[in-house]
N, CA, C and O atoms as a CHARMM CRD file, in Angstrom:
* protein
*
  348
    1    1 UNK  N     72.02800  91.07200 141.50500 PROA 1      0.00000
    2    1 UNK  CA    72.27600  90.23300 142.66100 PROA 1      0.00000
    3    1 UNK  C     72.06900  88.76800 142.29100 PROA 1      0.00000
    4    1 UNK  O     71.07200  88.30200 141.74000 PROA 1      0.00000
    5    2 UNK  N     73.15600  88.11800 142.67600 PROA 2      0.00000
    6    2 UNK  CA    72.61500  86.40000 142.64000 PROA 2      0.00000
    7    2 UNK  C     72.42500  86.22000 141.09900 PROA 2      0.00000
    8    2 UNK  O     71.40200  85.75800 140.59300 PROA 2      0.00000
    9    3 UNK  N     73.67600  86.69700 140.31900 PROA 3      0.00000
   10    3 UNK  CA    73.50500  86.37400 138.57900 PROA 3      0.00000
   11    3 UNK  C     74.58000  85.05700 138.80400 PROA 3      0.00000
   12    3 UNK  O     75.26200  84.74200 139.77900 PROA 3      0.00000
   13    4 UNK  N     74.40600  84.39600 137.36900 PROA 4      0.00000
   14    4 UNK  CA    75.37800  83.64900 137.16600 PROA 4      0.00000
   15    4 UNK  C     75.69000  83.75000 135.95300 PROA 4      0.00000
   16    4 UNK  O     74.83800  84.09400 135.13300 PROA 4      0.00000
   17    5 UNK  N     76.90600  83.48700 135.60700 PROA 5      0.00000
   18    5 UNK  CA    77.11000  83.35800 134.11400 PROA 5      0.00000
   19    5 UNK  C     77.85900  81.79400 133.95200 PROA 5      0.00000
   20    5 UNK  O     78.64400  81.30500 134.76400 PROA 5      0.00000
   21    6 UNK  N     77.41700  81.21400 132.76300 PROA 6      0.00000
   22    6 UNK  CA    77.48500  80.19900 132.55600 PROA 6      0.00000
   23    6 UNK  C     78.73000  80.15300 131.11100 PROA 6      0.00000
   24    6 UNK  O     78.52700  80.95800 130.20200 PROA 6      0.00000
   25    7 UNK  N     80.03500  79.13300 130.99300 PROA 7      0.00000
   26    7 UNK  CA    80.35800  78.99700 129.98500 PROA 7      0.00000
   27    7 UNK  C     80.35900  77.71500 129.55100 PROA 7      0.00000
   28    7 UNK  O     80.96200  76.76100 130.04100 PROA 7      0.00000
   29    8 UNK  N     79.81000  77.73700 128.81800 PROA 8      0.00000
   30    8 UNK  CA    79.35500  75.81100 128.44900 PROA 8      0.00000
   31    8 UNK  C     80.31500  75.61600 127.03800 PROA 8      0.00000
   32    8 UNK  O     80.05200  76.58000 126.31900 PROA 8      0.00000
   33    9 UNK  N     81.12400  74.91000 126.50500 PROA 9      0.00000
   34    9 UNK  CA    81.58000  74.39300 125.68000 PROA 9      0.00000
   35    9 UNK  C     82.56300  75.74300 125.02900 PROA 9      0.00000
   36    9 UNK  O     82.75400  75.94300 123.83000 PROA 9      0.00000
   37   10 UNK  N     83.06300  76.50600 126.08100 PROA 10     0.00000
   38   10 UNK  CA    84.25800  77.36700 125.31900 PROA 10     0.00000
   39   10 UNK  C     85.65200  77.03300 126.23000 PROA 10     0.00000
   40   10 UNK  O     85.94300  76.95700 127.42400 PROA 10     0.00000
   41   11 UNK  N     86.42400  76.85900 124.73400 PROA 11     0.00000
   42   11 UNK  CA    87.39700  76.37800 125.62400 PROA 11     0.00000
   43   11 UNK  C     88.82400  77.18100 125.65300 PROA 11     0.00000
   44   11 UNK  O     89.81500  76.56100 126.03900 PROA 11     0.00000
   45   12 UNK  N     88.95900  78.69500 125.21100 PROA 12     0.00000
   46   12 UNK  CA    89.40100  79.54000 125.38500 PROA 12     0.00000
   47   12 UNK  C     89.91400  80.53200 126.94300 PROA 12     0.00000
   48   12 UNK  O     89.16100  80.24600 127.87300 PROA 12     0.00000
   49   13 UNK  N     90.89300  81.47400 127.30000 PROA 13     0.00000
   50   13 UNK  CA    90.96700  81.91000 128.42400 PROA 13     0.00000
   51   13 UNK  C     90.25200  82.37000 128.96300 PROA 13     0.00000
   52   13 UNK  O     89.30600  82.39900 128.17500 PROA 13     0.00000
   53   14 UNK  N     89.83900  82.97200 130.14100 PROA 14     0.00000
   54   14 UNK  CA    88.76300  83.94100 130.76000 PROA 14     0.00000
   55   14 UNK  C     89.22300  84.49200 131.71100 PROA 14     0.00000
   56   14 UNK  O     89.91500  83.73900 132.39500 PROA 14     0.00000
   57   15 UNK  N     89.12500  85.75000 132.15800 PROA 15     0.00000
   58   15 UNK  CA    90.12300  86.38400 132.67500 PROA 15     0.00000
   59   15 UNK  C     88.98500  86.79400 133.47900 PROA 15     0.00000
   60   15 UNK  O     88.10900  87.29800 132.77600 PROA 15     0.00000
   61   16 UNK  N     88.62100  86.73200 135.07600 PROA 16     0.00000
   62   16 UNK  CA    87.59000  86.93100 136.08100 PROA 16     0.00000
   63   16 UNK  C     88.42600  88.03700 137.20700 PROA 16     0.00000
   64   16 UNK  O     89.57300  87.72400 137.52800 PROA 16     0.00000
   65   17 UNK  N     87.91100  89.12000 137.69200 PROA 17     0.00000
   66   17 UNK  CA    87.64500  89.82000 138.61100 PROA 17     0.00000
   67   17 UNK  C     87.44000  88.96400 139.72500 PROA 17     0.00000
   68   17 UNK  O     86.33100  88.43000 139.75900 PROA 17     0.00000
   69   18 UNK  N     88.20100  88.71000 140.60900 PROA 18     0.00000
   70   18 UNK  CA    87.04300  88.38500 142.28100 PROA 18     0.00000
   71   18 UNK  C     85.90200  88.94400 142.53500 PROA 18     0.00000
   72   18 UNK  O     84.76700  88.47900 142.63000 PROA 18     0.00000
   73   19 UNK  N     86.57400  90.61700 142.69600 PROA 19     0.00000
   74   19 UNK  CA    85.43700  91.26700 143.44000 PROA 19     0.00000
   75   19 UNK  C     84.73400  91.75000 142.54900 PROA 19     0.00000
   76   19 UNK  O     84.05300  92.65500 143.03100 PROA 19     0.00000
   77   20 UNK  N     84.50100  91.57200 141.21100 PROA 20     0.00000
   78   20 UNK  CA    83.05900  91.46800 140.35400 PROA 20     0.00000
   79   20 UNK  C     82.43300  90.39300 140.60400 PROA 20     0.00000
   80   20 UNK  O     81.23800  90.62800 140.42300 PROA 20     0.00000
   81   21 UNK  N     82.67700  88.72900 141.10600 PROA 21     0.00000
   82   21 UNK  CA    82.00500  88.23600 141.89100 PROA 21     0.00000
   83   21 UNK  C     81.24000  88.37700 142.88000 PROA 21     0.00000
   84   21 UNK  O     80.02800  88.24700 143.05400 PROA 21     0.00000
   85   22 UNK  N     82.66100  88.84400 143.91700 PROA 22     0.00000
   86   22 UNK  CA    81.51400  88.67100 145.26900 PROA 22     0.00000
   87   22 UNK  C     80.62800  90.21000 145.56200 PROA 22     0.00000
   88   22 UNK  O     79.59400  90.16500 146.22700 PROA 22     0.00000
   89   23 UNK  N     81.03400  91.26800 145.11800 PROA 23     0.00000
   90   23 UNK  CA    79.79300  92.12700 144.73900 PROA 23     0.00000
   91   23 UNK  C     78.86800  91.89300 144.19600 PROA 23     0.00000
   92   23 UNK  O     78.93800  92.12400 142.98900 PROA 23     0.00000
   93   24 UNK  N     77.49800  91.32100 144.72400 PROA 24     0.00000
   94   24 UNK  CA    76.68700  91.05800 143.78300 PROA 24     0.00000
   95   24 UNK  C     76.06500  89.27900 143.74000 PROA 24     0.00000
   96   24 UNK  O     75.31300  88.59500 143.04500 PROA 24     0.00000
   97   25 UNK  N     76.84500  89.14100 144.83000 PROA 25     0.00000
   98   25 UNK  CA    76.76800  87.13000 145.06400 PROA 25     0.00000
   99   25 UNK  C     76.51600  86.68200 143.73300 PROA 25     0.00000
  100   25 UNK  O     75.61600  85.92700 143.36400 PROA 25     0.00000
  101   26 UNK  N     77.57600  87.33100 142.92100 PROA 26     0.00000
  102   26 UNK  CA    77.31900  86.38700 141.30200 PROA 26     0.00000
  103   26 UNK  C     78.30600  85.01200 141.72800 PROA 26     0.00000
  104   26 UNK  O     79.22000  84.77600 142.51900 PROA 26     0.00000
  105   27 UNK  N     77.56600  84.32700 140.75200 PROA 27     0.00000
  106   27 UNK  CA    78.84500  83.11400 140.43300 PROA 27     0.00000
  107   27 UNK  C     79.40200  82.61300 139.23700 PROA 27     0.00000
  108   27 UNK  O     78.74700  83.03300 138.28300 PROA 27     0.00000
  109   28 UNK  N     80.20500  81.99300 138.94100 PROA 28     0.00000
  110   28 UNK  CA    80.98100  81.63000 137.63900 PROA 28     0.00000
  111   28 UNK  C     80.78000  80.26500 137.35700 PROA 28     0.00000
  112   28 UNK  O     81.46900  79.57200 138.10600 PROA 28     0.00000
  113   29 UNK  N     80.07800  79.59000 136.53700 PROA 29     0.00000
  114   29 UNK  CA    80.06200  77.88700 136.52100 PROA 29     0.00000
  115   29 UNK  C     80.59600  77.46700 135.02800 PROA 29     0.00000
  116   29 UNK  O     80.39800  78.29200 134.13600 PROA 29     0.00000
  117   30 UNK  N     81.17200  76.40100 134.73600 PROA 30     0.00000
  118   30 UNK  CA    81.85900  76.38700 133.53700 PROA 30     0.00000
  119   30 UNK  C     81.18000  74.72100 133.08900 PROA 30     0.00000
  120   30 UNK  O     80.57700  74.12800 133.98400 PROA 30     0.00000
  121   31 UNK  N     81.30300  74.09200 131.81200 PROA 31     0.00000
  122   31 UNK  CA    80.70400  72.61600 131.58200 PROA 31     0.00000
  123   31 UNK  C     81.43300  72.61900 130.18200 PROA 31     0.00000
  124   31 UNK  O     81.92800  73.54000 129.53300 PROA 31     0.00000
  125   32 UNK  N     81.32300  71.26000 129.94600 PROA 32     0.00000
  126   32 UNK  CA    81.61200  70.94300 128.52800 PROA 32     0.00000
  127   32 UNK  C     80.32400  70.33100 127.46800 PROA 32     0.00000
  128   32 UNK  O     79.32200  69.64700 127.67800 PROA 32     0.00000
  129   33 UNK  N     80.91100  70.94900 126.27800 PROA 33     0.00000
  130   33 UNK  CA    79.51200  70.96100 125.55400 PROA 33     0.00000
  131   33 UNK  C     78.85500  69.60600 125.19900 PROA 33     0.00000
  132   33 UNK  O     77.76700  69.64800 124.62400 PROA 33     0.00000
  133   34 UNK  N     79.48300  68.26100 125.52200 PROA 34     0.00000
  134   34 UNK  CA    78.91700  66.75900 125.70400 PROA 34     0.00000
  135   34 UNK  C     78.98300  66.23800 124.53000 PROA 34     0.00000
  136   34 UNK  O     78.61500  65.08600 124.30200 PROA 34     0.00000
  137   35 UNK  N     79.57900  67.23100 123.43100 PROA 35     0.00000
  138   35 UNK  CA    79.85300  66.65400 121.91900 PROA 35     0.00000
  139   35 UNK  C     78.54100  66.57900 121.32900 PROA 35     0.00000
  140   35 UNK  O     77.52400  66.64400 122.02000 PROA 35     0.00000
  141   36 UNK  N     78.52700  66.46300 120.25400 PROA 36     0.00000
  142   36 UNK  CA    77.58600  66.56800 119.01800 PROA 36     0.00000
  143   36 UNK  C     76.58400  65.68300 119.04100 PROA 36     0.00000
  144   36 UNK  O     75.55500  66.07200 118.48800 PROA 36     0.00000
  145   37 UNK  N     76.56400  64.45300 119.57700 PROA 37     0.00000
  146   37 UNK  CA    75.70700  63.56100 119.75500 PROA 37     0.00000
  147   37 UNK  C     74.61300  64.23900 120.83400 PROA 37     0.00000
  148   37 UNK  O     73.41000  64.47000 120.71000 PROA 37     0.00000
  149   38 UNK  N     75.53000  64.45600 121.92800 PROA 38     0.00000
  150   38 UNK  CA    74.47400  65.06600 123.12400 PROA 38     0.00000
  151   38 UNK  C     73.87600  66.74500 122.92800 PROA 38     0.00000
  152   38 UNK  O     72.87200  67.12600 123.53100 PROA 38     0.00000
  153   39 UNK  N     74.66300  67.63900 122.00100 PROA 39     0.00000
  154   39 UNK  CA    74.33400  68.17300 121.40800 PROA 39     0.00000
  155   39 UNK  C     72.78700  68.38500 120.52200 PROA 39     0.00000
  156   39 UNK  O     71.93300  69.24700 120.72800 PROA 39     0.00000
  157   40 UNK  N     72.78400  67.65000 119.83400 PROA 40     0.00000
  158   40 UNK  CA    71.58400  67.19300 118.59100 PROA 40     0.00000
  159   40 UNK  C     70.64700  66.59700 119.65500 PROA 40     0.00000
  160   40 UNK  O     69.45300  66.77500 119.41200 PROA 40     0.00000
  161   41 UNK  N     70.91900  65.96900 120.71200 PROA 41     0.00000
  162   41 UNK  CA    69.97500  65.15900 121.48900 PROA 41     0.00000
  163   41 UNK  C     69.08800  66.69900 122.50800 PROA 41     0.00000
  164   41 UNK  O     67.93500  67.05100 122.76100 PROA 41     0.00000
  165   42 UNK  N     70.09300  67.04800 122.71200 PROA 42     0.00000
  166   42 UNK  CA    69.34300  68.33100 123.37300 PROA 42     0.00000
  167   42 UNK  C     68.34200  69.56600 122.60300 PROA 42     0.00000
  168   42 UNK  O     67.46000  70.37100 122.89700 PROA 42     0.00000
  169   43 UNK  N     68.99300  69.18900 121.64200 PROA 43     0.00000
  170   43 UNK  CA    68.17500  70.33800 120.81000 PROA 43     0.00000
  171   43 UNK  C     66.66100  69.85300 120.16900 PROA 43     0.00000
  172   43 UNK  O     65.68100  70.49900 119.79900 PROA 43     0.00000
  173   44 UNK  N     66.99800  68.24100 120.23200 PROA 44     0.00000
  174   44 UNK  CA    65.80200  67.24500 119.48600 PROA 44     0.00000
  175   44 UNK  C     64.44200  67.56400 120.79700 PROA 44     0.00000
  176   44 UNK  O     63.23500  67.79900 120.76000 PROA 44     0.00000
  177   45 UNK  N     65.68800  67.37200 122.06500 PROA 45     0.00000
  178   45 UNK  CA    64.54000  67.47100 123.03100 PROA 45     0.00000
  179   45 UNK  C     63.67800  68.88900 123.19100 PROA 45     0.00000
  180   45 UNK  O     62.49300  68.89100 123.52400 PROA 45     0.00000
  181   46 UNK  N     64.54000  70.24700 122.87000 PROA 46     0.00000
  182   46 UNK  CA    64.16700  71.23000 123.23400 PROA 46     0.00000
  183   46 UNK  C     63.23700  71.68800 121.95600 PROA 46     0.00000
  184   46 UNK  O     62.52800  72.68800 122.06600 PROA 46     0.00000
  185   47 UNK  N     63.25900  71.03800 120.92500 PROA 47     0.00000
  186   47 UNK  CA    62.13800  71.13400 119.57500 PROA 47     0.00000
  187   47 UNK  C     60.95900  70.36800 119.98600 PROA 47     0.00000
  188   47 UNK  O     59.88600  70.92300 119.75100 PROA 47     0.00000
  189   48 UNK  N     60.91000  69.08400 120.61000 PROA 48     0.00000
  190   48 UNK  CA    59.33400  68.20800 120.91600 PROA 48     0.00000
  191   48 UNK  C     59.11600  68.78700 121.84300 PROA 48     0.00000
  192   48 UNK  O     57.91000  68.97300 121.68300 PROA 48     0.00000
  193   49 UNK  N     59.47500  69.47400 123.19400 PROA 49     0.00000
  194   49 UNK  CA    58.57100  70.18700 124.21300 PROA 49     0.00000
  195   49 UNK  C     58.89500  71.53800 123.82000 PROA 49     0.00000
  196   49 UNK  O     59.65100  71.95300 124.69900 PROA 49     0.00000
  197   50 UNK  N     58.72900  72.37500 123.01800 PROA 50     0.00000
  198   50 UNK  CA    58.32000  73.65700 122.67500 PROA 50     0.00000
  199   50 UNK  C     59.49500  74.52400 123.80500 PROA 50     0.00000
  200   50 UNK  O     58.93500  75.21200 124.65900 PROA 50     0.00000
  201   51 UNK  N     60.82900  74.51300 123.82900 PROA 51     0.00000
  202   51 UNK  CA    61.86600  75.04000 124.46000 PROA 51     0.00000
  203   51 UNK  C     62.05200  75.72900 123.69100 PROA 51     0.00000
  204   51 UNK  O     62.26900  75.32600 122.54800 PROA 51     0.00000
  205   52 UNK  N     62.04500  76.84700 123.95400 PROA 52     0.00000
  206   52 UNK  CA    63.41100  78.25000 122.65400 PROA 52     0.00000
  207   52 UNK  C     63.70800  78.87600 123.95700 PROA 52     0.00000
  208   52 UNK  O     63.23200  78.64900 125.07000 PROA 52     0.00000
  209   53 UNK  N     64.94300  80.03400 123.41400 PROA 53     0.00000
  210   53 UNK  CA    65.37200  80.97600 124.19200 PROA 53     0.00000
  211   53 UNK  C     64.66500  82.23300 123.99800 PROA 53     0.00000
  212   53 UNK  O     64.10500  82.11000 122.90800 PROA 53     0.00000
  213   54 UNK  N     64.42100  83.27700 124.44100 PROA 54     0.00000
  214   54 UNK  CA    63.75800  84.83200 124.28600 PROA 54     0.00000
  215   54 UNK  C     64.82400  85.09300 123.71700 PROA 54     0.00000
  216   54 UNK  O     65.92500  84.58600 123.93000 PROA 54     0.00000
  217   55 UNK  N     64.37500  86.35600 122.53800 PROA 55     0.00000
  218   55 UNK  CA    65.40300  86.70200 122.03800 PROA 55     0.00000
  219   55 UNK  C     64.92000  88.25200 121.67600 PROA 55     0.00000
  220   55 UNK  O     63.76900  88.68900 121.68700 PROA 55     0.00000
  221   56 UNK  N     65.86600  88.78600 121.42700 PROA 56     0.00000
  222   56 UNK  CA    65.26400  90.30400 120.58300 PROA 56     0.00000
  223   56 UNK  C     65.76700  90.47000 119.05700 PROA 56     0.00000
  224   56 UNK  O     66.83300  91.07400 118.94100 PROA 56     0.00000
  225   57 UNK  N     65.45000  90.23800 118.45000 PROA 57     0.00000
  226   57 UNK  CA    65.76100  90.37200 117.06000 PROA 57     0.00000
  227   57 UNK  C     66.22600  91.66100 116.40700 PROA 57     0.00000
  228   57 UNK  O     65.38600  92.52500 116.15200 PROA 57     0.00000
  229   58 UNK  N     67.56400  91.85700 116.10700 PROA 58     0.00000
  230   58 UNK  CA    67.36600  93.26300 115.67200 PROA 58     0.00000
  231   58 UNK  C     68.10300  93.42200 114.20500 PROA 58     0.00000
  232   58 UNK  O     68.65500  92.36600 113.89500 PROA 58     0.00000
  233   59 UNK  N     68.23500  94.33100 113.34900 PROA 59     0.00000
  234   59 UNK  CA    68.79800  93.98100 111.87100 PROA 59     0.00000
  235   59 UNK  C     70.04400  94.67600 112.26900 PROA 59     0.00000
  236   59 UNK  O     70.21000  95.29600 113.31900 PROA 59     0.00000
  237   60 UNK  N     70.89500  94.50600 111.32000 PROA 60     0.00000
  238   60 UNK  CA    72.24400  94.69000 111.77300 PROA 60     0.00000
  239   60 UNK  C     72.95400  96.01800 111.81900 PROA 60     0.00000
  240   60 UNK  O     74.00000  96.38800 112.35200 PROA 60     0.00000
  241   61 UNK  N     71.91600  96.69000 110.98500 PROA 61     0.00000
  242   61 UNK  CA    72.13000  97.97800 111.11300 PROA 61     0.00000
  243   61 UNK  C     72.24000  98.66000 112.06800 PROA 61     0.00000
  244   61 UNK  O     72.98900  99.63600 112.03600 PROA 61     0.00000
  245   62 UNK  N     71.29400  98.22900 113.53300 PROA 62     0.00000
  246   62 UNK  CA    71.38400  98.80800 115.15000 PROA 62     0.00000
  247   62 UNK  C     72.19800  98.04100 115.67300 PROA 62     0.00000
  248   62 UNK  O     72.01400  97.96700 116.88800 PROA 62     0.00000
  249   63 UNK  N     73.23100  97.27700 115.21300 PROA 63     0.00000
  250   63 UNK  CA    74.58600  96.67600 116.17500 PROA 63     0.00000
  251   63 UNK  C     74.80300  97.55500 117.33100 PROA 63     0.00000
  252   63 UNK  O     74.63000  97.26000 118.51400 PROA 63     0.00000
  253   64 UNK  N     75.43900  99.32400 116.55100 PROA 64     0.00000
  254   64 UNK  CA    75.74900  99.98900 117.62400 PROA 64     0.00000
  255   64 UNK  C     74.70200 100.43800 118.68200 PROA 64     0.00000
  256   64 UNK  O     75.12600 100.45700 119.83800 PROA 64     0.00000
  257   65 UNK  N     73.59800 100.75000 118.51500 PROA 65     0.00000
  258   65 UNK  CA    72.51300 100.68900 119.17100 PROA 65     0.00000
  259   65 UNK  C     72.74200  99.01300 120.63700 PROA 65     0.00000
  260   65 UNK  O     72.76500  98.93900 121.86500 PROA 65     0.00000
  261   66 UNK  N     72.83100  98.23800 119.72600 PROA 66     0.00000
  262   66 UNK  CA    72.91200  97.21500 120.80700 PROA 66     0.00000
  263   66 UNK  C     74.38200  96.75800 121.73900 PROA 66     0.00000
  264   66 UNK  O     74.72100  95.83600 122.48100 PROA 66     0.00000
  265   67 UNK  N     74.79500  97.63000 121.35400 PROA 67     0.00000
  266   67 UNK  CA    76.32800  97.31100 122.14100 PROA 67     0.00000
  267   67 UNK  C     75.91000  98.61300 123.39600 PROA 67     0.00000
  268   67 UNK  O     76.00700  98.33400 124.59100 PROA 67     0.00000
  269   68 UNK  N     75.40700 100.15200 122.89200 PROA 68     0.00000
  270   68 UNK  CA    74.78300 100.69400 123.62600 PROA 68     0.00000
  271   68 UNK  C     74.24000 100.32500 124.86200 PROA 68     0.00000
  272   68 UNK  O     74.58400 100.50900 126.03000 PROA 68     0.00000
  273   69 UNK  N     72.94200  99.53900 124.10000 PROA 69     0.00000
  274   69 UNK  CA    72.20000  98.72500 125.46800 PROA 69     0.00000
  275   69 UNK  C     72.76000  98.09900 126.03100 PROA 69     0.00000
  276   69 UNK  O     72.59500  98.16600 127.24900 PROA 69     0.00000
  277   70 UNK  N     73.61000  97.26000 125.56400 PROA 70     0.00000
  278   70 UNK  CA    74.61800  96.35600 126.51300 PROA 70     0.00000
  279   70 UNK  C     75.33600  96.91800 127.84300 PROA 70     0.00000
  280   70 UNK  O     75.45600  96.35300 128.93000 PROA 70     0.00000
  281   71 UNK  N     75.89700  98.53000 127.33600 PROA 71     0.00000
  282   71 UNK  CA    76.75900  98.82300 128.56100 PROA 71     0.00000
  283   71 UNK  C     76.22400  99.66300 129.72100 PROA 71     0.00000
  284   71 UNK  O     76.78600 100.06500 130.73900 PROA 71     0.00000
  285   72 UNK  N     74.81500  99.83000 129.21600 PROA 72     0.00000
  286   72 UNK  CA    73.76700 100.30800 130.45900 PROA 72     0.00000
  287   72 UNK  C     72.97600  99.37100 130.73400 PROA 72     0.00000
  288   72 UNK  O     71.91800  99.72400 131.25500 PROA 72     0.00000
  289   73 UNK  N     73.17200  97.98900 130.51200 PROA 73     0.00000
  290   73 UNK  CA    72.43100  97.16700 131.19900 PROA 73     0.00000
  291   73 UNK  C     70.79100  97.21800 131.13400 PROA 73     0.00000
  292   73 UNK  O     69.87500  96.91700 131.89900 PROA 73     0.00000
  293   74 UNK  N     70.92900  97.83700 129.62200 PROA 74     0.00000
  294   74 UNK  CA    69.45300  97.93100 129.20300 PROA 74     0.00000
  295   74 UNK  C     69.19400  96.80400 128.30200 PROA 74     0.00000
  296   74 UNK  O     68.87300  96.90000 127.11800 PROA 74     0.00000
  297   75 UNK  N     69.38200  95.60000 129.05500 PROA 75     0.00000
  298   75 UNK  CA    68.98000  93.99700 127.90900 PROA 75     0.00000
  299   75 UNK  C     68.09500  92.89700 128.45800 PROA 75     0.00000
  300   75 UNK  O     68.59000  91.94400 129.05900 PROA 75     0.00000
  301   76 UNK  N     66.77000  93.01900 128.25600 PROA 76     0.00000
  302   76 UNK  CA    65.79000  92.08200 129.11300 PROA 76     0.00000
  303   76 UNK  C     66.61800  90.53600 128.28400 PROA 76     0.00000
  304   76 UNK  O     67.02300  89.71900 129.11100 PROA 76     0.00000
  305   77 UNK  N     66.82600  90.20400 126.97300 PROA 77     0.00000
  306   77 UNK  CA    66.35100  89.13500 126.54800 PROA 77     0.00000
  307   77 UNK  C     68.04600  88.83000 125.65500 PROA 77     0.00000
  308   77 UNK  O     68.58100  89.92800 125.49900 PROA 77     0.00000
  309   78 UNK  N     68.67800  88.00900 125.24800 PROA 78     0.00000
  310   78 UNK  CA    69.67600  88.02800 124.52000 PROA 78     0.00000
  311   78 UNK  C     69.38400  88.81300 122.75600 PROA 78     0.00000
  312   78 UNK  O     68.35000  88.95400 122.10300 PROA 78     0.00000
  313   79 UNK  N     71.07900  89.24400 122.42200 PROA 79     0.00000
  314   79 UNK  CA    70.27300  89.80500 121.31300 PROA 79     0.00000
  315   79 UNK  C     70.71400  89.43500 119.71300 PROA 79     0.00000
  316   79 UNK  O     71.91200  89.15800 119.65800 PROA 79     0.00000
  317   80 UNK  N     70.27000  89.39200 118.86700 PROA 80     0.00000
  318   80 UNK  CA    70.73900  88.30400 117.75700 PROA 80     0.00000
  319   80 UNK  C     70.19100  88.72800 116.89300 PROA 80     0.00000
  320   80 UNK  O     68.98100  88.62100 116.69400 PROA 80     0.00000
  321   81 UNK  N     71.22100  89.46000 116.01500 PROA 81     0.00000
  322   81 UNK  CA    71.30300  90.17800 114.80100 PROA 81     0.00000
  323   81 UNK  C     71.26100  89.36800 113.68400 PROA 81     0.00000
  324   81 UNK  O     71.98300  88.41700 113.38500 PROA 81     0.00000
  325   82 UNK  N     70.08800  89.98800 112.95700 PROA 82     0.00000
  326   82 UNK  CA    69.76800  89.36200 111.53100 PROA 82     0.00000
  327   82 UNK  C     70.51300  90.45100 110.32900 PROA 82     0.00000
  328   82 UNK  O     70.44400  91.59700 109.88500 PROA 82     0.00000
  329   83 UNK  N     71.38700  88.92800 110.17100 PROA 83     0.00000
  330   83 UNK  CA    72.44400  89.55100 108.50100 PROA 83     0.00000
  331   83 UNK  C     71.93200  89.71100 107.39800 PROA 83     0.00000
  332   83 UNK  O     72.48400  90.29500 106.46600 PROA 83     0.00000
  333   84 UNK  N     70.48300  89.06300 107.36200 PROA 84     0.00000
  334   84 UNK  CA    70.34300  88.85800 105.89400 PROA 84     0.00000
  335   84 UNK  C     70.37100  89.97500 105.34400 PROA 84     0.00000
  336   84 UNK  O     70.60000  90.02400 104.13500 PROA 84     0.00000
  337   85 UNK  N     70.09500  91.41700 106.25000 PROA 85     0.00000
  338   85 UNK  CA    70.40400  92.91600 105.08400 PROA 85     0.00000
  339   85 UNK  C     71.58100  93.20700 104.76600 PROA 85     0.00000
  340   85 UNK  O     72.17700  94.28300 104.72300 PROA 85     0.00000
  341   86 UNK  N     71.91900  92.01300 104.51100 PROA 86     0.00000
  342   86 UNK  CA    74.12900  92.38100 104.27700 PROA 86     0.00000
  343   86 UNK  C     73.88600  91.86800 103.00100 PROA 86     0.00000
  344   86 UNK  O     74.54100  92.41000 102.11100 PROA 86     0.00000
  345   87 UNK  N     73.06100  90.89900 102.63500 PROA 87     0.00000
  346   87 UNK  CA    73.67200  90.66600 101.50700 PROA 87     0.00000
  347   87 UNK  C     72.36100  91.32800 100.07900 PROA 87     0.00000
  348   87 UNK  O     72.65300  91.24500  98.88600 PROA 87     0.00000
């Protein structure tokens, strides 16, 4: 209820449902990424006050595992696969 999804600096098609909107009072908000300057400035800021995102770390081997979780909506935190066992 009351999700939003955000697309900030993609500038590709997106193809939206209505009524996956309004089921659910989600909303759709879109921005541009402010270029590289404002970029680096945001990230400078989000390094001196101790900002990160939650993440779940997983090795790449449980990809399918995490596409899994994905489609039961079993994902507290975003999820971001470490390659380095590829090489």
């Amino acid at each position: 209820m009351d999700g939003t999804l955000s697309q900030v600096g993609y500038l590709g098609s997106l193809t939206v449902e209505t009524m996956d909107l309004l089921l659910g009072r989600k909303k759709l908000t879109s921005g541009g990424s402010g270029g590289l300057a404002a970029t680096a400035a945001m990230l400078e800021f989000c390094a001196a006050h101790g900002i990160t995102a939650d993440i779940e770390l997983l090795p790449s081997g449980r990809v399918t595992e995490a596409l899994g979780r994905l489609e039961r909506g079993d994902v507290r935190y975003r999820f971001v696969l470490d390659l380095s066992d590829l090489g």
